[in-house]
VMD Tcl script that draws the C-alpha trace (Angstrom):
set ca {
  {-66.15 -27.02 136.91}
  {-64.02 -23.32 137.97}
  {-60.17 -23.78 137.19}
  {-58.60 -23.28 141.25}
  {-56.69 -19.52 140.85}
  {-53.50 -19.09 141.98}
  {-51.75 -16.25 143.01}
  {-47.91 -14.81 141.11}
  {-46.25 -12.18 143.48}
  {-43.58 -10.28 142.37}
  {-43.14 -8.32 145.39}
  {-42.99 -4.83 143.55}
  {-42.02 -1.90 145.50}
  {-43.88 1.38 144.70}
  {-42.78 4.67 144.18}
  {-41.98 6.34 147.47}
  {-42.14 3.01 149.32}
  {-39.26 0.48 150.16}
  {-38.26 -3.01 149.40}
  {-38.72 -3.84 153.38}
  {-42.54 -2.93 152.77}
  {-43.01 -4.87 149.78}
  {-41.61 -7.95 151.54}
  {-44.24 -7.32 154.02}
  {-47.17 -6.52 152.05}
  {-46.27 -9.91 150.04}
  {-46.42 -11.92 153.50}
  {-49.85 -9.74 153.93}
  {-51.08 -10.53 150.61}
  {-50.18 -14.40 151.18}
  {-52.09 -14.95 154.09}
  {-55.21 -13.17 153.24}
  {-54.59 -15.46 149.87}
  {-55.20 -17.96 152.12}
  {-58.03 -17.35 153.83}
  {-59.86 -15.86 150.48}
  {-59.11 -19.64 148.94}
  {-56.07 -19.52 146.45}
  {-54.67 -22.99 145.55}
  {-51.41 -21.58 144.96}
  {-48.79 -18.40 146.05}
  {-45.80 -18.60 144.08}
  {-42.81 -15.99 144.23}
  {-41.03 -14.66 140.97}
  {-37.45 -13.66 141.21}
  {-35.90 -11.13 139.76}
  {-32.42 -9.62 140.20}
  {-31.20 -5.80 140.14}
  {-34.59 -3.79 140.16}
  {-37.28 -2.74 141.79}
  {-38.96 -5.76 143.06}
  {-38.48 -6.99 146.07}
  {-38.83 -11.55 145.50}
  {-34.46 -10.83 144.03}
  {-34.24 -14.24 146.92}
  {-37.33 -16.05 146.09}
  {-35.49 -19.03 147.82}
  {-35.55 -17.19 151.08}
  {-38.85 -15.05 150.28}
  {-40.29 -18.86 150.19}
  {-39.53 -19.55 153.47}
  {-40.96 -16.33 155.10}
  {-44.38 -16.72 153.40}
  {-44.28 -21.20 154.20}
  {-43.86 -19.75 157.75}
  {-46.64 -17.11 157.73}
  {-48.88 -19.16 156.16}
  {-50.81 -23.16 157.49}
  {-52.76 -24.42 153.90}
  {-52.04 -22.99 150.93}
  {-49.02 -24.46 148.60}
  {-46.21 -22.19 148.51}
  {-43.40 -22.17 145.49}
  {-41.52 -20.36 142.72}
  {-42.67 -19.19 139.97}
  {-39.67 -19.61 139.13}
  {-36.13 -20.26 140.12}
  {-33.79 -18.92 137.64}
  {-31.94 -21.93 137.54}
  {-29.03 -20.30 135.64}
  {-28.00 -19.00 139.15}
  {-28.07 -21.61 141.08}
  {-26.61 -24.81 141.61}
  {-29.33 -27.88 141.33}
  {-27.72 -28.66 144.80}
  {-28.08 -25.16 146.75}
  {-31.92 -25.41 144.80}
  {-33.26 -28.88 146.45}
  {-31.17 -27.85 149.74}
  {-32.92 -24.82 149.77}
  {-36.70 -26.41 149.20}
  {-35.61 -29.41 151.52}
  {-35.06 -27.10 154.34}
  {-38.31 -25.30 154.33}
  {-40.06 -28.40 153.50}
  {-38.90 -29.96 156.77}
  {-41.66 -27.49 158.29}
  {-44.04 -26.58 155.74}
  {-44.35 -30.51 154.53}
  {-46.35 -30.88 151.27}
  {-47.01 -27.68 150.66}
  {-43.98 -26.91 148.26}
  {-43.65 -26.34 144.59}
  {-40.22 -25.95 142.62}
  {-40.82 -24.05 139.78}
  {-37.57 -23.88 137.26}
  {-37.36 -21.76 134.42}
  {-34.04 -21.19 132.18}
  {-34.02 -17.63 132.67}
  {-30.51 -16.79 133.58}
  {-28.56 -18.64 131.18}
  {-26.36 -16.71 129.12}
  {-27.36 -17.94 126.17}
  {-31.20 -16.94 126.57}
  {-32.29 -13.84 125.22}
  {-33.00 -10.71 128.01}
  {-33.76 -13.73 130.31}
  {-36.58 -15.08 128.21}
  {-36.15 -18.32 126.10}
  {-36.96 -18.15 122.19}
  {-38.37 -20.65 120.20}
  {-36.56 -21.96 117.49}
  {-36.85 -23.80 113.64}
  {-36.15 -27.15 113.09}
  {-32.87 -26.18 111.30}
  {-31.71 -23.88 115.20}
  {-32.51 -20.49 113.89}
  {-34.29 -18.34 116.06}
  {-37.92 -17.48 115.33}
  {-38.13 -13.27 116.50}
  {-41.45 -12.49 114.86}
  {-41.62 -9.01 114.70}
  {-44.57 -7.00 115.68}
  {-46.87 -7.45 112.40}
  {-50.33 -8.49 111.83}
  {-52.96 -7.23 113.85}
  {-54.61 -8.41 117.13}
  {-56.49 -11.51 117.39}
  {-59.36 -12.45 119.35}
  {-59.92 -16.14 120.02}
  {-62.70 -17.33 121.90}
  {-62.79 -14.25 123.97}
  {-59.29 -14.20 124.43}
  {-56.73 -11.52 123.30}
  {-53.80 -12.64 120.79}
  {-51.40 -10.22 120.27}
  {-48.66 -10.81 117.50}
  {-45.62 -12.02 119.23}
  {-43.30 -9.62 120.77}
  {-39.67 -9.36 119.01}
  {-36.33 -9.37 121.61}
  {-34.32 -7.74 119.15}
  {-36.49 -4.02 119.35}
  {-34.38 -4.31 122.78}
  {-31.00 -2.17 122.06}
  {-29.41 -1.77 125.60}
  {-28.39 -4.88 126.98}
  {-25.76 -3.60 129.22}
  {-27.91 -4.05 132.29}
  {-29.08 -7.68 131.74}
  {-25.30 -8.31 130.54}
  {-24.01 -6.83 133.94}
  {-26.73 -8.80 136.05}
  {-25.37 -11.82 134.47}
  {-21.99 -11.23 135.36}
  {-22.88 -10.05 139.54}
  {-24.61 -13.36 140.02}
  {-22.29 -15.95 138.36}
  {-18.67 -16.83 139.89}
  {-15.97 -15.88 137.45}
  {-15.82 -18.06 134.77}
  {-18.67 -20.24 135.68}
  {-20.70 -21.37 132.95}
  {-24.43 -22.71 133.59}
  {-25.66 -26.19 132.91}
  {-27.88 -26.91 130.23}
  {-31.24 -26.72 131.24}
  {-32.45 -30.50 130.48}
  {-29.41 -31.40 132.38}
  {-29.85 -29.26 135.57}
  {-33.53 -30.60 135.68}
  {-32.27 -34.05 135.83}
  {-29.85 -33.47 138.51}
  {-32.75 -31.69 140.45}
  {-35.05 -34.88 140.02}
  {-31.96 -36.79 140.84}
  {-31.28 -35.26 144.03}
  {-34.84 -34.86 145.43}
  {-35.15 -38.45 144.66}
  {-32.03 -39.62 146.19}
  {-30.60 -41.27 142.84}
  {-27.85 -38.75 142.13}
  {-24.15 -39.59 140.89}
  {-21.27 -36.84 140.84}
  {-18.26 -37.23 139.65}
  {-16.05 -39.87 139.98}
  {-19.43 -42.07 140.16}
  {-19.58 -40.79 144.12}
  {-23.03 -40.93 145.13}
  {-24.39 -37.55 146.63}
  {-27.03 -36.98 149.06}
  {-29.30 -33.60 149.35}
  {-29.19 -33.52 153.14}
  {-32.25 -31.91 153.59}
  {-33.48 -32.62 150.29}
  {-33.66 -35.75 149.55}
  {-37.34 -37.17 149.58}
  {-38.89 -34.02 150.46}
  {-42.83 -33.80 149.90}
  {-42.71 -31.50 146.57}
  {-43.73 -30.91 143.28}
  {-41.86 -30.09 140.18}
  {-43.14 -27.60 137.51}
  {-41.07 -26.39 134.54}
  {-41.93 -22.95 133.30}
  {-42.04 -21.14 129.44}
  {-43.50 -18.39 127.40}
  {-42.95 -20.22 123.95}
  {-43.25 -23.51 121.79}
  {-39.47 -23.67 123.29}
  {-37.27 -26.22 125.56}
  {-38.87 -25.70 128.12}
  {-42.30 -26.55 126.88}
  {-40.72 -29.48 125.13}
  {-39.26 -30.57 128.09}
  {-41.96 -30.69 130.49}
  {-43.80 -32.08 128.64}
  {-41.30 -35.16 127.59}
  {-40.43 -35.73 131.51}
  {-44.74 -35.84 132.12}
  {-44.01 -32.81 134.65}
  {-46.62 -30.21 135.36}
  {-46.30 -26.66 133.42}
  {-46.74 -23.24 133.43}
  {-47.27 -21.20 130.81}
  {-46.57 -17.86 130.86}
  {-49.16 -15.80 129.17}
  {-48.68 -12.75 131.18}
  {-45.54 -12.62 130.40}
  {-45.92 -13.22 126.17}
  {-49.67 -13.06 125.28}
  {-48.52 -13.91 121.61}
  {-46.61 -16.95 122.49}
  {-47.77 -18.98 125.92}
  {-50.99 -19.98 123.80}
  {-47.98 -22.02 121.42}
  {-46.31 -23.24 124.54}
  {-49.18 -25.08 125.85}
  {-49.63 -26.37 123.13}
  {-46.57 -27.85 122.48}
  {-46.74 -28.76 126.27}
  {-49.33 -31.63 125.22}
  {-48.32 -32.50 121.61}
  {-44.56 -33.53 123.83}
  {-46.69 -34.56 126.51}
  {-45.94 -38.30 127.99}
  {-47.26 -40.03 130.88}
  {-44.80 -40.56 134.10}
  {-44.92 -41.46 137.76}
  {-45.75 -37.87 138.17}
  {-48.37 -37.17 135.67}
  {-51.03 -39.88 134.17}
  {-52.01 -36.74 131.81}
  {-51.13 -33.19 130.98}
  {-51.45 -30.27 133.53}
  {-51.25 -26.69 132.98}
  {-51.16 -23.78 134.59}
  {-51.75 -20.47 132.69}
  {-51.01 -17.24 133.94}
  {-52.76 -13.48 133.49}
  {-51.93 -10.20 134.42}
  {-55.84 -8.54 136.46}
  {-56.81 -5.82 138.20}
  {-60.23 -5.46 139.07}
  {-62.35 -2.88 141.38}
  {-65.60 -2.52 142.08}
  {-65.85 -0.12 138.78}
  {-64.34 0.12 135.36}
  {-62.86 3.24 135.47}
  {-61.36 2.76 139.32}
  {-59.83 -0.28 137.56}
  {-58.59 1.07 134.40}
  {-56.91 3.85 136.89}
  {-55.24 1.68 139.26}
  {-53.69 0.01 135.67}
  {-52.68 3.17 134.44}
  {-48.88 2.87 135.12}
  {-48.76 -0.58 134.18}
  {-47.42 -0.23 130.55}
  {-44.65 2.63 132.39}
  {-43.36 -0.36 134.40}
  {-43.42 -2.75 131.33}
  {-41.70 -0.58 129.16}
  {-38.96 0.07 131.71}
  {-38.49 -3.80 131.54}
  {-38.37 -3.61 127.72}
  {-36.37 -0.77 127.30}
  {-33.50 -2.41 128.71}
  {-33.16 -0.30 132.54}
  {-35.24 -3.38 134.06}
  {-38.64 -3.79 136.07}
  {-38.85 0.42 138.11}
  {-40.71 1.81 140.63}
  {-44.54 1.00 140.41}
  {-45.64 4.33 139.25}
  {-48.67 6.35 141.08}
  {-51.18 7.36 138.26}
  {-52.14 9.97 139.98}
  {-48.90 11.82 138.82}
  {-47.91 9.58 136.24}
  {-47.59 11.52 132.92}
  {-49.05 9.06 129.89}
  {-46.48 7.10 127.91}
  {-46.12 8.61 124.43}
  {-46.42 6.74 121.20}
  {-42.73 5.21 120.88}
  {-43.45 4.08 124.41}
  {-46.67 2.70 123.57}
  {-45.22 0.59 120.44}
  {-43.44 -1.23 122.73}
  {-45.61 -2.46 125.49}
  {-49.10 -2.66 123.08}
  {-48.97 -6.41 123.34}
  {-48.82 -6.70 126.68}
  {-51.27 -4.05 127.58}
  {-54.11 -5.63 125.04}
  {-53.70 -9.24 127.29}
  {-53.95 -7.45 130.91}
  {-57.21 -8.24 131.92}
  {-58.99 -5.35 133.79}
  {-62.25 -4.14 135.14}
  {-65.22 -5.13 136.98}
  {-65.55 -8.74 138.90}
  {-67.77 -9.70 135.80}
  {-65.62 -8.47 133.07}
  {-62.40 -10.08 134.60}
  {-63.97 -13.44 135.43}
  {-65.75 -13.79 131.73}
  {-61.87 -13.16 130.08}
  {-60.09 -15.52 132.78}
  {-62.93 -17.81 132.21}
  {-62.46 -17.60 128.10}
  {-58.46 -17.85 128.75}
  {-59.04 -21.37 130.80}
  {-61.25 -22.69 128.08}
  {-58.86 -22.02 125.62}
  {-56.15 -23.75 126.66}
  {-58.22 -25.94 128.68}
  {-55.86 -24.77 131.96}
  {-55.84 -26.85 135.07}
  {-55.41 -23.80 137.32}
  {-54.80 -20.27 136.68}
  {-52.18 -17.80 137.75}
  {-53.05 -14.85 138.99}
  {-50.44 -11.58 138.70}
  {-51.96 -8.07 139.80}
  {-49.40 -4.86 140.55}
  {-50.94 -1.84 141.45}
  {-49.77 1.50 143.25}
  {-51.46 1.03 146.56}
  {-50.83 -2.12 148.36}
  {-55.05 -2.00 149.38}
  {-56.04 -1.65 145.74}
  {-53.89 -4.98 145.20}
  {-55.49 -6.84 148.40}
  {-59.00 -5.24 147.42}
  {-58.47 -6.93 143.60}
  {-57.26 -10.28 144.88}
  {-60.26 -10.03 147.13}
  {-63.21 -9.44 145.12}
  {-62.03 -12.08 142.34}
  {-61.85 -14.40 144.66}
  {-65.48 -13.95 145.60}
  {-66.44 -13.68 141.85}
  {-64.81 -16.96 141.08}
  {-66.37 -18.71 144.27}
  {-63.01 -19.36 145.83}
  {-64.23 -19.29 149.66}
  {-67.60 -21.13 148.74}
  {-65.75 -23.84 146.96}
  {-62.95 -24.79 149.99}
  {-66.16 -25.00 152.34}
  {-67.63 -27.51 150.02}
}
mol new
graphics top color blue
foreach p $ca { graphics top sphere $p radius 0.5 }
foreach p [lrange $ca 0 end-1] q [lrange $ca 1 end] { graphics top cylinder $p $q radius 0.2 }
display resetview
């Protein structure tokens, strides 16, 4: 049976466009979503560049409002800025109109002790496993490999240091992450004690129709975790092609049963673009590995570039985002569905995530579009 798709927005803003219009084209993109079939529309957040989903929390409730079916969630909540409290308040209140449709996505990104806001995975003895980029490409099963990207090539970290700082109150140190996704669970279920053994009550919160995912990109805590707690998880392989593949599969080896989970579910995610022609597609990618290396390089997440007057990364620019541009799936309807097809047999995925940026907010719709009439989106909801 086809794996549902799901859709990742980051709400990027393009070159010569504004954050105001990416918040709109992301409330476009969400309800056409909708009516083309997605299962899912989940909103990254990111803080101090140029994407527009920095208040995913709000972002949420725009595109619960805009939209009647499809779930709506994060994808995910840096939890290292916010309290579990302001979190399950914050669902809880645009559950109270959107009921059901809701899913809390946490990942540790923001903590200061993760690395560029990415967890790493580490040796039984606590060392930290930064494989650098050796060994060549693999392909398994029709699905790209590429040797796992190393944090450490990343030499300016005042940015991501300074971020940290603007969205932390002086002196305030985040939770561990096991520990903030208990008091979550805690509070959504209505079983949560505070200090002084005072019972506290999410008010709205408490009891609200969601679902809770955890979030990684390596054989890391996270991975560990959601699987230990029988939660739902997402893997991020558009995010670290040479890792997620580990992290789902630590994901089931942790894996145990709960009230939430009789067996493991996973959600894996890809970077597409597709047009009606390979070289329209591989055009409208064309800036893709500008915006990753901006990431990389330490200035954070830029402009979405036009490649029409885009000038071509060199080689030391190249080195740095080769991983990431091997794993983005693009092309034809065909081509993309036969990769996203190999990628969900592979890790034998639940669902898929879906991420596409492009220039022009109409190439983005027009890829969404046709794979979801590749994959049989609109004929599968009518059945």
């Amino acid at each position: 049976m086809t794996v549902p798709l799901s859709i990742l927005d980051l709400s990027p803003i393009s070159a010569g466009s504004s954050a105001a219009q990416a918040v709109r084209n992301t409330i476009e993109l969400a309800r056409r979503a909708e009516q083309w079939g997605y299962h899912r529309y989940w909103l990254a957040e990111h803080h101090f560049v140029s994407v527009a989903s920095s208040s995913s929390l709000t972002l949420l409730g725009l595109v619960a409002a805009a939209t009647s079916r499809i779930r709506v969630g994060t994808g995910a909540v840096q939890v290292g800025h916010h309290t579990s409290a302001s979190i399950v308040e914050s669902f809880g209140t645009v559950d109270a109109v959107a009921p059901g449709r809701l899913d809390v996505g946490l990942g540790r990104s923001g903590h200061r002790r993760s690395q560029f806001g990415a967890e790493t995975s580490t040796t039984k003895g606590g060392r930290p496993v930064l494989d650098a980029l050796v060994g060549r490409t693999e392909i398994r099963d029709g699905v790209v490999v590429p040797p796992p990207f190393d944090p450490r090539g990343i030499t300016d970290r005042s940015k991501f240091a300074a971020s940290l700082e603007a969205l932390q109150q002086p002196g305030a140190q985040a939770q561990d992450f096991p520990e903030q996704v208990a008091d979550v669970q805690a509070l959504l279920e209505g079983s949560y004690i505070g200090s002084n053994d005072v019972a506290l009550h999410a008010v709205p919160g408490e009891g609200a129709e969601v679902e809770l995912w955890l979030f990684g990109s390596t054989a890391g805590e996270s991975a560990e975790l959601a699987g230990r707690l029988g939660l739902p998880f997402a893997a991020a392989y558009h995010v670290a092609p040479g890792t997620a593949l580990d992290a789902v599969e630590a994901y089931r080896a942790a894996f145990r049963p709960s009230a939430t989970l009789a067996e493991p579910h996973v959600i894996v995610s890809a970077d597409v673009v597709v047009a009606a022609d390979e070289d329209t597609a591989r055009h409208h990618a064309s800036t893709y590995g500008h915006w990753v290396h901006s990431i990389r390089s330490g200035s954070g997440a830029c402009e979405y570039l036009d490649p029409d007057t885009a000038a071509p990364l060199t080689p030391d620019q190249l080195r740095l985002v080769e991983d990431r541009l091997a794993a983005q799936i693009v092309g034809t309807p065909d081509t993309v569905t036969e990769r996203l097809r190999a990628l969900a047999e592979l890790t034998d995925a639940s669902e898929l995530l879906i991420t596409t940026i492009t220039h022009h907010h109409t190439d983005r719709l027009e890829s969404h579009r046709l794979l979801a009439d590749a994959w049989g989106l609109r004929t599968a909801r009518a059945a």
